[in-house]
C-alpha positions in Angstrom: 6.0 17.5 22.2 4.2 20.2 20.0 0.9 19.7 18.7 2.7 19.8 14.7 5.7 17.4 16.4 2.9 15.2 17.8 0.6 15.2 14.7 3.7 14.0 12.8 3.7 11.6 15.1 0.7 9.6 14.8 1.4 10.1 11.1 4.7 7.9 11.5 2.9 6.1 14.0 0.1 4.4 11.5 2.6 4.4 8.2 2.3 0.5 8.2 -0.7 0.7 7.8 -1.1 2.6 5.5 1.5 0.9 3.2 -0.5 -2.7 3.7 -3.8 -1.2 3.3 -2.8 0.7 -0.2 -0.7 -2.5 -1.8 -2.6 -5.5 -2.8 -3.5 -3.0 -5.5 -0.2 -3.9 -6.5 0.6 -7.1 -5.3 -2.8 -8.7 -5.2 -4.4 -11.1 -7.5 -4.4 -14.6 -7.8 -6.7 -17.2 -5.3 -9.4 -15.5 -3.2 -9.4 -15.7 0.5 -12.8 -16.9 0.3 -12.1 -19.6 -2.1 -15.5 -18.4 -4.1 -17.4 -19.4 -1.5 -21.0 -18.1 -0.2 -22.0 -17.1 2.8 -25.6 -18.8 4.2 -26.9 -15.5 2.6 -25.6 -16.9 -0.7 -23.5 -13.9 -1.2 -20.2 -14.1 -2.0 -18.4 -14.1 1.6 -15.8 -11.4 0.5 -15.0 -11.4 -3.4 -12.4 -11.9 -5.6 -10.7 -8.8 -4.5 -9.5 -9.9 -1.2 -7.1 -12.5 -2.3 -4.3 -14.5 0.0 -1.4 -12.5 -2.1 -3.1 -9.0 -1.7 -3.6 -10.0 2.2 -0.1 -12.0 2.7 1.7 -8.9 0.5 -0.1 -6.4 2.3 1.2 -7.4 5.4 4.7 -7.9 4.4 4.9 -4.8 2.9 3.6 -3.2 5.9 5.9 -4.5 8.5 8.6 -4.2 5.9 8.1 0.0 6.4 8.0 -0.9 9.7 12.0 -2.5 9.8 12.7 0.1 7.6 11.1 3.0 9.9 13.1 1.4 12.9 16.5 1.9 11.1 16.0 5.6 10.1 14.5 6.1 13.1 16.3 4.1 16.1 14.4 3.3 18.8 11.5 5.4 17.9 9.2 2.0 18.7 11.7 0.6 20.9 13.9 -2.8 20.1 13.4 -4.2 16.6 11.7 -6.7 17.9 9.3 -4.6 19.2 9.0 -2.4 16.0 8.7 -5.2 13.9 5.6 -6.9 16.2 3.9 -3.2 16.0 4.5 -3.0 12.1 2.7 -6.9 11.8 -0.1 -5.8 14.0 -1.1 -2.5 12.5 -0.7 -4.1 9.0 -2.8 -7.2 9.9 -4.9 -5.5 11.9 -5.3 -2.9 8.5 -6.1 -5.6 6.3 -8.3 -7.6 8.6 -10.1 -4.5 9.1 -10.1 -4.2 5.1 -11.8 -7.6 5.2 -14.4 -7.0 7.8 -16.0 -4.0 5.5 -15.6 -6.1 2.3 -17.8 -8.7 4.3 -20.4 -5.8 5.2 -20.5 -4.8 1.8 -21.4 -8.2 0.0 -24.0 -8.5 3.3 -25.1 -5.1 1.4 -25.5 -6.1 -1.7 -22.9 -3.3 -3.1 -20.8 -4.5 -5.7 -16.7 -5.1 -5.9 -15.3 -1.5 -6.2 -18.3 0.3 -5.0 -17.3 2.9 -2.4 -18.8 2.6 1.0 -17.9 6.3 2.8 -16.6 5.7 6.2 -16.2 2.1 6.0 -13.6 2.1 3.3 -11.9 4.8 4.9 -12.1 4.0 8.3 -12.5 0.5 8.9 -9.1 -0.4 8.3 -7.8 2.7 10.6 -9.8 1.4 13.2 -9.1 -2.1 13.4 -5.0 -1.4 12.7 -5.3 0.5 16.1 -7.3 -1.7 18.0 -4.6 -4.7 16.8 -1.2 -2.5 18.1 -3.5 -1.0 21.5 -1.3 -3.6 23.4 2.3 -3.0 22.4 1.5 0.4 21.8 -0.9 3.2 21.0 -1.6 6.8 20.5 -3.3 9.8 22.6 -6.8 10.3 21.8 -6.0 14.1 20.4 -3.8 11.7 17.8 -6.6 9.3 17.3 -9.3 11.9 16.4 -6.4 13.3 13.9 -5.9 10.3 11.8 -9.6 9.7 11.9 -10.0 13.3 10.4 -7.0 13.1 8.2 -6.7 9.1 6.9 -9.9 9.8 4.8 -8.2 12.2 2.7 -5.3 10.4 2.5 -7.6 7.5 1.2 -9.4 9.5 -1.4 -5.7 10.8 -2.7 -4.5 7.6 -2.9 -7.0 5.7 -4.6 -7.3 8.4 -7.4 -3.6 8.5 -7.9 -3.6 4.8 -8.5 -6.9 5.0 -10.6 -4.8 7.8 -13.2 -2.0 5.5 -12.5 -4.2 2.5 -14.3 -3.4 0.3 -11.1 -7.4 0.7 -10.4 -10.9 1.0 -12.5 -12.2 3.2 -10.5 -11.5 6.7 -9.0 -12.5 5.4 -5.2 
């Protein structure tokens, strides 16, 4: 495989998780996971932008490209069942990751919205991969690619839906 081939790759590779990281902006809203709780801090323990339909939509969606990555691309991840298990786990693991930094960040005192470089960016990358390491992962080479390239990806994203009006803010 070429280095373009393989780069390509990883992209297809870590599209669920990109899909369930980018659409509770869409499909969010509604009851927050935390239920408005505190933490013993007596911050809130994630905010009301981490809601069960942005987390349960999230996920769907992601393992949804998943299915539909598996019929354009047979046997790319295997069986369906196997594509559709990888798809779940780098979308929850996405989105758990999502929550993990939206927990540092009310630890941090920074406010919902307020961009925290790396851990927005990153955090969800990182734990997507560590959730699929055991159906299936990616060379290092790959790794140190998306961890170069998801950050861009981010940024682009989140401005398009900030001009789109589907966000406040540009981050």
């Amino acid at each position: 495989m070429g280095w373009l081939s393989s780069l390509l790759w990883a992209l297809w590779y870590i599209l669920p998780a990109y899909f369930a990281n980018a659409s509770p902006v869409l499909v969010g809203g509604g009851r927050p996971i935390d239920g408005g709780r505190n933490w013993r801090d007596g911050k809130r323990i994630l905010g009301d932008g981490k809601t069960w339909r942005g987390f349960i939509g999230g996920v769907s969606i992601g393992t949804l490209v998943g299915a539909l990555q598996y019929f354009i691309t047979p046997g790319f991840y295997g069986s369906l069942q196997n594509t559709l298990l990888l798809a779940f786990l780098l979308s929850f693991g996405a989105l758990i990751g999502d929550l993990v930094g939206s927990f540092i960040k009310r630890r941090l005192d920074l406010p919902r919205g307020y961009p925290a470089v790396g851990l927005d960016q990153l955090g969800f990358l990182i734990s997507a991969m560590a959730f699929a390491y055991p159906v299936k992962t990616i060379s290092s080479g790959q790794m140190l690619f998306l961890l170069i390239f998801t950050p861009l990806v981010h940024w682009s994203a989140n401005y398009f839906a900030y001009k789109m009006g589907w966000k406040s803010v540009p981050w």
